[in-house]
Backbone as CSV, one residue per row, in Angstrom:
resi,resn,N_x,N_y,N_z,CA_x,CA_y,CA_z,C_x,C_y,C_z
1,UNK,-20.498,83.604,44.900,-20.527,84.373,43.657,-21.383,85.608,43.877
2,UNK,-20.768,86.855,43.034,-21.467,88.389,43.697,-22.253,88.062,43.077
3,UNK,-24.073,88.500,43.609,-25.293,88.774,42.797,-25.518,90.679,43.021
4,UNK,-26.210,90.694,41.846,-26.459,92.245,41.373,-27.437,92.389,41.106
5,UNK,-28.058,93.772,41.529,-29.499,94.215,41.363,-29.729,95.039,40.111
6,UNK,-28.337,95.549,39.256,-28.347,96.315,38.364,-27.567,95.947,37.126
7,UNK,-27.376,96.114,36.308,-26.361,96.266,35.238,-25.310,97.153,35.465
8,UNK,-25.465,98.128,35.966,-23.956,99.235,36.560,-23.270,98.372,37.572
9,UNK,-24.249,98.113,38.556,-23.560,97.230,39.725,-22.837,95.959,38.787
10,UNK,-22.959,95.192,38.166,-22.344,94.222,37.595,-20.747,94.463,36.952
11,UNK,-21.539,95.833,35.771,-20.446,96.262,35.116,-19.105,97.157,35.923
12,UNK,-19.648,97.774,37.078,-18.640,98.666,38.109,-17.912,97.059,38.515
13,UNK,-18.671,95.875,38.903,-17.857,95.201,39.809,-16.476,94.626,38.733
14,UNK,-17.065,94.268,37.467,-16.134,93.571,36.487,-14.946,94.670,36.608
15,UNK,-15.398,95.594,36.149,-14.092,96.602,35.719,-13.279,97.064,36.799
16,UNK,-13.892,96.701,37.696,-12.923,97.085,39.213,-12.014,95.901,39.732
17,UNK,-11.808,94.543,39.058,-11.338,93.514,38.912,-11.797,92.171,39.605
18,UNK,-13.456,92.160,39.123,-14.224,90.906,39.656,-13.318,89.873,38.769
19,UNK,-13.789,88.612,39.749,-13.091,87.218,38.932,-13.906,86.730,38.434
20,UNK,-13.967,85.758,37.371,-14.379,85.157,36.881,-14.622,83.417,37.020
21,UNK,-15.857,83.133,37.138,-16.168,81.946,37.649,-15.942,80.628,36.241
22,UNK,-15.032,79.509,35.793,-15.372,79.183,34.916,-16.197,77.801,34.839
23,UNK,-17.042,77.886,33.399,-18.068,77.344,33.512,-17.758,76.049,34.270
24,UNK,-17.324,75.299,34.080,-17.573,73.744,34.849,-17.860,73.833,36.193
25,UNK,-17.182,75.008,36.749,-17.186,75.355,38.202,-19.063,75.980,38.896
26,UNK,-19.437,76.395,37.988,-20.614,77.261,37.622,-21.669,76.346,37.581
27,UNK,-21.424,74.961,36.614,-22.395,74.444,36.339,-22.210,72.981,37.309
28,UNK,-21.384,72.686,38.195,-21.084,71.995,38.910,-21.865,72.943,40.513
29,UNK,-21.729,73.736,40.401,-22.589,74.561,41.993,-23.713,74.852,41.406
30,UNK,-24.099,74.865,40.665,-25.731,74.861,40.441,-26.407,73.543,40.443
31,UNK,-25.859,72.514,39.692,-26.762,71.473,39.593,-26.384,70.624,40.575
32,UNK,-25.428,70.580,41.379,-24.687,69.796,42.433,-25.474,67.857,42.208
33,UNK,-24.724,67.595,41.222,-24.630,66.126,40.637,-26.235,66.313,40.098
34,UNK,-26.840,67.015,39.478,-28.165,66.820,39.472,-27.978,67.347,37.682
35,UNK,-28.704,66.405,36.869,-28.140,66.610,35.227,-29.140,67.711,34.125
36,UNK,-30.584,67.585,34.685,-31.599,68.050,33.593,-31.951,69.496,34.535
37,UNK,-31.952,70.809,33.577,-31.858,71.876,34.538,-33.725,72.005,33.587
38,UNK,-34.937,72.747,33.911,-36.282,72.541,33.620,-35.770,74.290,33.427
39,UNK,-36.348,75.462,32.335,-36.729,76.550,32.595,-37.330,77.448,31.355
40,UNK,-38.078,77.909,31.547,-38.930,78.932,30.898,-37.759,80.073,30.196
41,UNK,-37.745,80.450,28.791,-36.830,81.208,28.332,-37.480,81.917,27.179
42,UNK,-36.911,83.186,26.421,-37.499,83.829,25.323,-36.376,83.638,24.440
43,UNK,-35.913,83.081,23.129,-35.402,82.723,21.754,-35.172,84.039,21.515
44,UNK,-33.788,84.432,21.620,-32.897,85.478,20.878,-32.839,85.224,19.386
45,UNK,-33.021,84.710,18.724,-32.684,84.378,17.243,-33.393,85.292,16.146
46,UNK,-33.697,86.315,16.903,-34.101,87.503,15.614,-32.485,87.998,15.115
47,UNK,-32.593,88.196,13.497,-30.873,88.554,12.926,-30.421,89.546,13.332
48,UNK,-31.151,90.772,13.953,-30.692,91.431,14.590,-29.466,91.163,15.747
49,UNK,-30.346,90.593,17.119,-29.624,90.240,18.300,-28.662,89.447,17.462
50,UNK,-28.777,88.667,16.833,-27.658,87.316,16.383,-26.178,88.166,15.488
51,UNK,-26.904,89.347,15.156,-25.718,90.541,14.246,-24.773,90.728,15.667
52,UNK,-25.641,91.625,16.503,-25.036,92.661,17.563,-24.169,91.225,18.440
53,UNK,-24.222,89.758,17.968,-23.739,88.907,19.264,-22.607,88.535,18.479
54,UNK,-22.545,88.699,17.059,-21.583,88.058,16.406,-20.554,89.565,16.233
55,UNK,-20.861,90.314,16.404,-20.375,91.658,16.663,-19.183,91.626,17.668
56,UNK,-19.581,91.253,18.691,-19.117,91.547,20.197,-18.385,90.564,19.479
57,UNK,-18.769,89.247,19.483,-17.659,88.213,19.562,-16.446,87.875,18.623
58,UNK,-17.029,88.540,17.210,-16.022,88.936,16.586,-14.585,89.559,17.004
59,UNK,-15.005,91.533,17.569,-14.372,91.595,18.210,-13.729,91.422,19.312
60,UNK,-14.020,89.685,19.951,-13.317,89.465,21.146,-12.155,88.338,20.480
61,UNK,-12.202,87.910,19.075,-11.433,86.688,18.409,-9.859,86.944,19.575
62,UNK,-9.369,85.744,19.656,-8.204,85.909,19.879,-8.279,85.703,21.449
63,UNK,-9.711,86.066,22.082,-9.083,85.765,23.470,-9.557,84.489,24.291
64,UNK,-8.356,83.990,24.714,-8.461,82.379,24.967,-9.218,82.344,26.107
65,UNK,-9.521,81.179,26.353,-11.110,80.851,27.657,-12.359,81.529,27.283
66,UNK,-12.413,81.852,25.947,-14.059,81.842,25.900,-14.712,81.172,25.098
67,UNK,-15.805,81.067,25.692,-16.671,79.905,24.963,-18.321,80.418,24.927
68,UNK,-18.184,80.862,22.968,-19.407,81.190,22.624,-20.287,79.893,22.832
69,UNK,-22.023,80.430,22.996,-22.719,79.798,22.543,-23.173,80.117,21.096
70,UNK,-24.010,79.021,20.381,-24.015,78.762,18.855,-25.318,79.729,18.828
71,UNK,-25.541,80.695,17.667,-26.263,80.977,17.761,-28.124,80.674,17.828
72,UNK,-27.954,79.092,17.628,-29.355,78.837,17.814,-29.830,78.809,19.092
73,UNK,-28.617,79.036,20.522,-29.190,78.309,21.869,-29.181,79.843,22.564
74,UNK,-29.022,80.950,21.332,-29.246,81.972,22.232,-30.678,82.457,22.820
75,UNK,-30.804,83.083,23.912,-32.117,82.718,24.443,-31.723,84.131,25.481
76,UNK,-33.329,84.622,26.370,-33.322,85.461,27.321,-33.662,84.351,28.352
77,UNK,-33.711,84.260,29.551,-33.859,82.954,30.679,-34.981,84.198,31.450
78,UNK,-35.853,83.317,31.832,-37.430,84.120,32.139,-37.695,83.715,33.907
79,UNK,-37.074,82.244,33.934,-37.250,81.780,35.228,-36.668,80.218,35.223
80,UNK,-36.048,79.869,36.080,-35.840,78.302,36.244,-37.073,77.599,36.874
81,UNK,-36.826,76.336,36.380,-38.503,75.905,36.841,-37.796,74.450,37.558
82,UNK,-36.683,74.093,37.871,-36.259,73.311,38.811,-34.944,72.075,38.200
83,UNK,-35.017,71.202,38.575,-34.111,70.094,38.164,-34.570,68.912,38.517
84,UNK,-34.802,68.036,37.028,-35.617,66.521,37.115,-35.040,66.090,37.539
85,UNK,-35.581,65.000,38.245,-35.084,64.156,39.412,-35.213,62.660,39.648
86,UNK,-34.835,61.794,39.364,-35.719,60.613,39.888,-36.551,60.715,41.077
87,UNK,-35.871,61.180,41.926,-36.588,61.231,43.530,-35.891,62.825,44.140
88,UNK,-37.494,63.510,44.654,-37.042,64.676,45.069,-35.975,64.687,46.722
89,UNK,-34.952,65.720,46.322,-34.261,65.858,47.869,-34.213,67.441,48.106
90,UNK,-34.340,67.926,47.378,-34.268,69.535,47.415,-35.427,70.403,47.161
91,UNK,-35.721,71.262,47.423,-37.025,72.292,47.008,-36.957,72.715,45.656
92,UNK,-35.985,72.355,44.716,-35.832,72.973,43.190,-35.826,71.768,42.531
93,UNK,-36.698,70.617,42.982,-36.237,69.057,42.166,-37.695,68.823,41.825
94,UNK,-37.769,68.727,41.145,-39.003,68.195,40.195,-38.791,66.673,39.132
95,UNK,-39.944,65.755,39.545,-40.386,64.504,39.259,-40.241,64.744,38.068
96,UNK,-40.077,63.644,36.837,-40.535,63.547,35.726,-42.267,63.695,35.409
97,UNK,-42.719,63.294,36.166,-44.351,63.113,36.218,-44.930,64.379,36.459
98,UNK,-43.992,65.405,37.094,-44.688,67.059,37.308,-44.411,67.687,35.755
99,UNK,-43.922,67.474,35.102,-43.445,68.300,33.850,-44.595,68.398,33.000
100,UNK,-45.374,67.686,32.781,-46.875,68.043,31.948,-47.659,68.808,32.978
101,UNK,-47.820,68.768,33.850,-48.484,69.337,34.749,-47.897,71.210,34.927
102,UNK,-46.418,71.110,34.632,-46.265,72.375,34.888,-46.440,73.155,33.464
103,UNK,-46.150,72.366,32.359,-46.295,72.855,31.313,-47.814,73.432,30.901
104,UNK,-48.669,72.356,31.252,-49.997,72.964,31.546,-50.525,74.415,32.523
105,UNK,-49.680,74.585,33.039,-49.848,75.777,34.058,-49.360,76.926,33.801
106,UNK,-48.120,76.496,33.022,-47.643,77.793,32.187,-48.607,78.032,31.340
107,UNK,-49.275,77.345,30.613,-50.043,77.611,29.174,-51.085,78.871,30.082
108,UNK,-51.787,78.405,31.090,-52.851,78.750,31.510,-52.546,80.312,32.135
109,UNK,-51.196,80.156,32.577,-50.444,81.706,33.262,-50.286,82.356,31.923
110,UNK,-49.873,81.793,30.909,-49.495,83.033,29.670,-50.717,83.371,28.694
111,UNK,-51.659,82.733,28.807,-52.925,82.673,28.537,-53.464,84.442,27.862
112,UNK,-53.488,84.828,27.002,-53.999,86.032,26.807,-52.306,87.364,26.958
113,UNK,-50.998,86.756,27.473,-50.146,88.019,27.337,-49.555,88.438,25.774
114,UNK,-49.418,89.151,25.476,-49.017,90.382,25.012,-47.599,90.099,24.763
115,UNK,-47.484,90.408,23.277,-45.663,90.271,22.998,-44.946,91.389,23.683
116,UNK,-43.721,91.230,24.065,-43.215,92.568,24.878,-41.751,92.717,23.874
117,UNK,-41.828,94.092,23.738,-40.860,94.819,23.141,-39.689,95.158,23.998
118,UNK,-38.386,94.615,23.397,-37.239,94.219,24.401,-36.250,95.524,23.519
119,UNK,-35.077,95.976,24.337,-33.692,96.839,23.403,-32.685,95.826,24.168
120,UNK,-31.683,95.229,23.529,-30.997,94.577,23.776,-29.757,94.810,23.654
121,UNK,-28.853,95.116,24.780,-27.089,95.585,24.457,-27.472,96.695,25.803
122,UNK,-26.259,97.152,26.034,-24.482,96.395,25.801,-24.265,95.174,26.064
123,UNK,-23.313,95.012,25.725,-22.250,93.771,26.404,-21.970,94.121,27.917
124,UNK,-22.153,93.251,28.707,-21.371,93.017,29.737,-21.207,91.733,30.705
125,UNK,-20.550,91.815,31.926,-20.275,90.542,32.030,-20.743,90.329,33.741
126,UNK,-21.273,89.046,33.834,-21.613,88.760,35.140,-20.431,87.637,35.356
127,UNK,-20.632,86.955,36.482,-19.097,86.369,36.885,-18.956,84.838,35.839
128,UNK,-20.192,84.626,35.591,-20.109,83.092,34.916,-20.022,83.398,33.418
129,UNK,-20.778,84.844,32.678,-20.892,84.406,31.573,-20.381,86.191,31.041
130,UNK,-20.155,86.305,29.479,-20.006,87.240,28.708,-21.803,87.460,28.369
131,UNK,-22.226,88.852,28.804,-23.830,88.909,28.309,-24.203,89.992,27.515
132,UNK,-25.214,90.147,27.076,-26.092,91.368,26.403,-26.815,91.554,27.293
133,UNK,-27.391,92.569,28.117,-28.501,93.426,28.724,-29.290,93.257,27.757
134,UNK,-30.426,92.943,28.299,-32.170,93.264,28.030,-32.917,94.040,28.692
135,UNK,-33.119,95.095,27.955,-34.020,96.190,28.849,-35.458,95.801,27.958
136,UNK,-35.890,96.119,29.218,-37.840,95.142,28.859,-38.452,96.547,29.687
137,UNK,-38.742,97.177,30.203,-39.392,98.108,31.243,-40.472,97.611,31.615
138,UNK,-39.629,95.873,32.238,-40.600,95.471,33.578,-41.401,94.247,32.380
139,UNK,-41.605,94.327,31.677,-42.399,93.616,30.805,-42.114,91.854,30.908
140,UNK,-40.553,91.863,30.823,-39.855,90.117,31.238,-40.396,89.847,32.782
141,UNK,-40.497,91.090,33.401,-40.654,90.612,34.946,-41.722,90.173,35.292
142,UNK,-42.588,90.843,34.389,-43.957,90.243,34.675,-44.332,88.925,33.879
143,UNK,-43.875,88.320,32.936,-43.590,87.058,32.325,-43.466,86.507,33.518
144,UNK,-42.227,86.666,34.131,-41.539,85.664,35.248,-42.439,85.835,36.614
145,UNK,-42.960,87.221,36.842,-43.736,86.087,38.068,-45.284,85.855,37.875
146,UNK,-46.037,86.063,36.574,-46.807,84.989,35.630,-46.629,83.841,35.689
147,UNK,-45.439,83.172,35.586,-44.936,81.619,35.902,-44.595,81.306,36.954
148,UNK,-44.753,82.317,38.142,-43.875,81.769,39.088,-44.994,80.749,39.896
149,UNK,-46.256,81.030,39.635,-46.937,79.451,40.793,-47.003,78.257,39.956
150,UNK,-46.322,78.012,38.523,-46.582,76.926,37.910,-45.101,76.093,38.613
151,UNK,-43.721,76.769,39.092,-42.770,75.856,39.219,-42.147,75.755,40.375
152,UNK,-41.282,74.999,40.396,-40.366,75.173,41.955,-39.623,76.626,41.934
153,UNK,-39.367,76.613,43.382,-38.655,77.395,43.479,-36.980,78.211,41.923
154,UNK,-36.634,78.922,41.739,-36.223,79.312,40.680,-34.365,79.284,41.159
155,UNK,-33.857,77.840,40.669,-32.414,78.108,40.851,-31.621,78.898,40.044
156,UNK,-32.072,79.839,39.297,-31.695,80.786,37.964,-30.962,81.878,39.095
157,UNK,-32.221,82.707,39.600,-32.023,83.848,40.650,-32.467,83.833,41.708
158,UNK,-31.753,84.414,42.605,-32.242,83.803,44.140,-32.925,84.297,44.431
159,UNK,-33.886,85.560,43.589,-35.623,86.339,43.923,-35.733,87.211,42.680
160,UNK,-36.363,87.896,42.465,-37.138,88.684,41.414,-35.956,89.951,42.040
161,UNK,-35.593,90.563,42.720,-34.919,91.991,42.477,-33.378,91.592,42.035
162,UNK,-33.127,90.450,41.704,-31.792,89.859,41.333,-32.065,89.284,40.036
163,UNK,-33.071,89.724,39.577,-32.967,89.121,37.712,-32.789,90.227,36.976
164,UNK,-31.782,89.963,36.311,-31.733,90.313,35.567,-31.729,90.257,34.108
165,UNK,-32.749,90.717,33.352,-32.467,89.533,31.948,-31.437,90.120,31.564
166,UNK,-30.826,88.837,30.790,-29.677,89.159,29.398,-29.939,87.770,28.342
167,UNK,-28.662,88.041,27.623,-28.481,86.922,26.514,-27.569,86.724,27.001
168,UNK,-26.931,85.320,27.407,-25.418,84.877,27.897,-25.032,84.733,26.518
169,UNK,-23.713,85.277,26.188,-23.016,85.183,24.554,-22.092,84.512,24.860
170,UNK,-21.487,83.951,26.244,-20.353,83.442,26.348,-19.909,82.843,27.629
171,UNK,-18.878,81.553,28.178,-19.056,81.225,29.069,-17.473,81.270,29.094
172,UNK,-16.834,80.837,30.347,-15.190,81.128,30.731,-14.651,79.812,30.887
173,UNK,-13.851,79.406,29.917,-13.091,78.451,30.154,-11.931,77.879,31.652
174,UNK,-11.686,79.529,31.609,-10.985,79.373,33.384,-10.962,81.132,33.137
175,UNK,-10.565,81.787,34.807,-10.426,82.896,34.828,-9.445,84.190,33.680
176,UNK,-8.831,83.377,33.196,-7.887,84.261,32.754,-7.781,84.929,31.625
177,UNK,-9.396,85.043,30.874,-9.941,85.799,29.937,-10.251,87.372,30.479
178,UNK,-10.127,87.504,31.780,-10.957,88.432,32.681,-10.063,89.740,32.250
179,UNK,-8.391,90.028,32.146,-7.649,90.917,31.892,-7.955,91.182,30.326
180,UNK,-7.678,90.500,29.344,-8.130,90.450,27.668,-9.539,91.408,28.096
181,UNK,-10.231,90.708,28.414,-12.187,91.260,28.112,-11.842,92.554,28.605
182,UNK,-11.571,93.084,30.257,-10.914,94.332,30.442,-10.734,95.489,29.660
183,UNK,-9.702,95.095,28.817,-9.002,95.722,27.850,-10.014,96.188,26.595
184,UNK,-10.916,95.285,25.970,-11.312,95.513,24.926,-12.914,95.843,24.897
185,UNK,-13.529,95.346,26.154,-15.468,95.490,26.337,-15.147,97.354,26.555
186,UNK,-14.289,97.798,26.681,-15.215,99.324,27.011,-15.548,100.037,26.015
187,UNK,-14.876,99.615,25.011,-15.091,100.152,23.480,-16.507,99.653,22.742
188,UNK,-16.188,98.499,22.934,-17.860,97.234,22.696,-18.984,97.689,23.437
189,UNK,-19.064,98.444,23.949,-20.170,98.676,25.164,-20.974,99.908,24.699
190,UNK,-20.204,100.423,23.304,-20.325,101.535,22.719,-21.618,101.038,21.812
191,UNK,-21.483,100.217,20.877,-22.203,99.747,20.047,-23.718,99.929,20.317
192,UNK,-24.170,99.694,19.340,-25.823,100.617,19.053,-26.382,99.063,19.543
193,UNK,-27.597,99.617,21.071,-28.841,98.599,21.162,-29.455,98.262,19.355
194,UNK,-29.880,97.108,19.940,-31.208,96.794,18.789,-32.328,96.441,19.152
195,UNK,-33.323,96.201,18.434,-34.853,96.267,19.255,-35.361,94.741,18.510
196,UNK,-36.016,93.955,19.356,-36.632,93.380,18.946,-37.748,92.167,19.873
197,UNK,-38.244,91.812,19.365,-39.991,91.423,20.306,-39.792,89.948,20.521
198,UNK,-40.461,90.229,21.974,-40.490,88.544,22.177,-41.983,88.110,22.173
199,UNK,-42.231,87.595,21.455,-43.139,86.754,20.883,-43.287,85.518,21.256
200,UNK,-42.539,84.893,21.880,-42.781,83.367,22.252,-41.599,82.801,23.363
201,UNK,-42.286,82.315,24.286,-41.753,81.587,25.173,-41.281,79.936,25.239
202,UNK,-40.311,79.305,25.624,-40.031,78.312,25.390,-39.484,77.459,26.569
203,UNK,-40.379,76.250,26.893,-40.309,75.464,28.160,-39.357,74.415,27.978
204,UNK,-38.011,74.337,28.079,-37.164,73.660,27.667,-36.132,72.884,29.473
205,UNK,-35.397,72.023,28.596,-34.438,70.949,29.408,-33.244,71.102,29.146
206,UNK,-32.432,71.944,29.711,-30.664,71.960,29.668,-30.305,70.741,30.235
207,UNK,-29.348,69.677,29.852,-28.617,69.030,29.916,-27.244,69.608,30.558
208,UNK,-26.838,69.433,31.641,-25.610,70.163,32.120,-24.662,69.078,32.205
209,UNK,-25.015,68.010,32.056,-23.621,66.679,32.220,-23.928,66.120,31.159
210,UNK,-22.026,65.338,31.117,-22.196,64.422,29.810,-21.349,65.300,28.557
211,UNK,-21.302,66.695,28.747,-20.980,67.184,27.204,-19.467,67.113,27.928
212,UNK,-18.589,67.187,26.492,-16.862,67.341,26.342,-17.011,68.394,27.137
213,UNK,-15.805,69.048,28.039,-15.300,70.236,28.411,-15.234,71.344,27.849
214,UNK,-16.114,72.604,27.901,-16.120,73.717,27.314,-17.084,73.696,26.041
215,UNK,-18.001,72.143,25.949,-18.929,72.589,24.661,-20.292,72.920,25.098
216,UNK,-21.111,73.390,24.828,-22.619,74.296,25.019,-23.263,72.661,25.799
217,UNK,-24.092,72.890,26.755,-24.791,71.927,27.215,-25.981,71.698,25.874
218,UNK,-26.666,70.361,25.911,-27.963,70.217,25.008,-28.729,70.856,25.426
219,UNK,-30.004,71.050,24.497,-30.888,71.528,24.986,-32.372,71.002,24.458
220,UNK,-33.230,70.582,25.075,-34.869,70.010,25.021,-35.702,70.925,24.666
221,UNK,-36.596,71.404,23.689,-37.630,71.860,23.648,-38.921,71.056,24.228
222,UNK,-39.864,71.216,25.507,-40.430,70.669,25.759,-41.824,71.353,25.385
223,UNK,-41.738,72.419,25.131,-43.033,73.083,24.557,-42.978,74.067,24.321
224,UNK,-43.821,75.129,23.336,-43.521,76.806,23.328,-44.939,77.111,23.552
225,UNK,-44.718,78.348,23.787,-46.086,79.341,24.232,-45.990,81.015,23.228
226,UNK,-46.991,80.947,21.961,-47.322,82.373,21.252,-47.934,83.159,22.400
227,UNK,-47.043,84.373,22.224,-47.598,85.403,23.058,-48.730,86.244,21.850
228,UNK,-49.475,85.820,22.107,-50.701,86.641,20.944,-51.345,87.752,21.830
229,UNK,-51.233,88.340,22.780,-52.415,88.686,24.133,-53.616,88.889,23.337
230,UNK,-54.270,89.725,24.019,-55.806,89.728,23.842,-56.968,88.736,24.750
């Protein structure tokens, strides 16, 4: 699957006729039989972002293989912090018994930061999901490697010049949404950013097995963190 250092690079590759990865396929090579995904994220749910997502998706009604998420599980992803394990076999597998321990470490890394002011939009699309761009100027990045000695290695992105934040608004039932989206994101891409602050971080547990075909994985709140700085 192509990784991208930019949002142009992403959006040049889609419109030049990248494929589309669909989710089962996506979430089957990431967790490779492994069920609880661990990661640090910022809560999209200001009415703003939740306007500009019901926006896009509005105008995408009608095209088959996509699959919104609900608006409560919308979220920015800050860093993966590994996959619980009964017994570790991989460098991204984490014990049940490390999870207070890392949660404690986050507290102590976010300790004193500062809410960061995010503009959020356009639409565009990476190979697994329909997204919103988050422009932070550097502000998410430094969140993420703030956390980075509390967890394992990060199966999200394969290093810090390959993150990119967004809001995933949507996941692919199978490829063949890719011609439809084509057709109709260049107009959508038009639409006015909106601004709004992230204030709080959230140490949560995706569930990637177990759900029906094509419905939103669960999701765990295992703790949040107020960004108050000072």
């Amino acid at each position: 699957m192509p990784l991208f250092t930019s949002f142009d690079a992403a959006w040049r590759w889609f419109a030049t006729g990248g494929d589309l990865v669909p989710v089962e396929e996506q979430r089957a090579r990431l967790a490779a039989g492994r069920a609880q995904l661990l990661a640090f994220q910022a809560p999209m749910t200001d009415p703003a972002v939740v306007t500009l997502a019901a926006d896009v998706l509005d105008a995408l009604g009608g095209v088959d293989g996509l699959l919104p998420l609900p608006d409560e599980l919308l979220h920015c992803s800050l860093r993966g912090a590994g996959f619980q394990v009964i017994a570790k076999r991989r460098p991204d597998d984490v014990l049940r018994a490390d999870v207070p321990r890392i949660a404690e470490r986050a507290g102590a890394a976010l300790r004193g930061t500062a809410p960061a002011e995010v503009e959020v939009g356009p639409v565009n699309v990476f190979p697994d999901a329909l997204v919103l761009e988050v422009h932070h100027g550097g502000a998410l990045a430094d969140l993420r490697r703030a956390l980075a000695a509390s967890v394992a290695p990060d199966p999200l992105a394969a290093d810090d010049a390959h993150y990119l934040a967004h809001v995933s608004l949507a996941f692919f039932a199978d490829a063949s949404c890719a011609e439809p989206l084509r057709a109709r994101l260049p107009a959508l891409r038009s639409l006015p950013r909106v601004r709004t602050t992230v204030a709080r971080v959230d140490f949560v547990r995706w569930w990637l097995t177990g759900a029906e075909a094509g419905d939103p994985p669960e999701r765990d709140l295992i703790r949040s963190y107020a960004l108050r700085g000072g």
